[in-house]
C-alpha positions in Angstrom: 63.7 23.6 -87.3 60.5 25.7 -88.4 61.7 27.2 -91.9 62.3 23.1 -93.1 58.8 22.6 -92.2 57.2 25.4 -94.0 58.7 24.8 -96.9 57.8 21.0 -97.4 54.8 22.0 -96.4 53.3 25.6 -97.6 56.0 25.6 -101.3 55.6 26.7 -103.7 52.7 29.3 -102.8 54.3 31.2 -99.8 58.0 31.2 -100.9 59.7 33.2 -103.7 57.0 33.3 -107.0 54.4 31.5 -105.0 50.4 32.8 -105.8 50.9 34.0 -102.0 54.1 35.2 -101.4 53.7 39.1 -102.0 51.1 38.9 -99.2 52.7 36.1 -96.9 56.1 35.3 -97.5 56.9 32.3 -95.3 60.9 33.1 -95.9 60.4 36.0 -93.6 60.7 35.1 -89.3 58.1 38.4 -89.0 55.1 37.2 -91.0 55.7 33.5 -89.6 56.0 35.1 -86.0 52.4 36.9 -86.5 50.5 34.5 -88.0 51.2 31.8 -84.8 49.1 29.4 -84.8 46.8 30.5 -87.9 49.8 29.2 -90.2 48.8 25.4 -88.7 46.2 25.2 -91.0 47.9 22.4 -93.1 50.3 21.0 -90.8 50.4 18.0 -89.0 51.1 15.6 -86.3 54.9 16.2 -84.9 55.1 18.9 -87.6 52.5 20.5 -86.3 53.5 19.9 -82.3 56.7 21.4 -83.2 55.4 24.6 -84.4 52.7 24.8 -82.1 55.7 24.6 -79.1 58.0 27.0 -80.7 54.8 29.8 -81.1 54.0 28.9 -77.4 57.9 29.3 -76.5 57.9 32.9 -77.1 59.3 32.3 -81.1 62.4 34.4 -81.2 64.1 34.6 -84.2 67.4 32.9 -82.5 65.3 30.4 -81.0 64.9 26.4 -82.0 62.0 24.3 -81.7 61.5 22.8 -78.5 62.3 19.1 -79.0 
């Protein structure tokens, strides 16, 4: 549910040959894991809920968004 969202919302820039990708690669659960709620900065309304649940969940790799 979370990896759809990030990349319709933070492509091209933190996925393969994006400007940011070397430094945050959003294709990887570890850097999307620390960031929490610092990667919200361009997300919104149920987008944004549903990431903001899953970092509050705990965010396990395994895990799905909270519905």
């Amino acid at each position: 549910h979370i990896l759809p969202i990030l990349k319709s919302n933070c492509s091209p820039c933190h996925f393969p040959g994006g400007k940011v990708f070397d430094e945050y690669p959003f294709d990887s659960y570890e850097t999307v894991a620390g960031l929490g709620l610092k990667l919200n900065t361009r997300l919104k309304g149920k987008e944004k809920d549903v990431v903001v649940r899953w970092v509050q969940s705990g965010k396990t790799e395994q895990s799905t968004a909270p519905r």
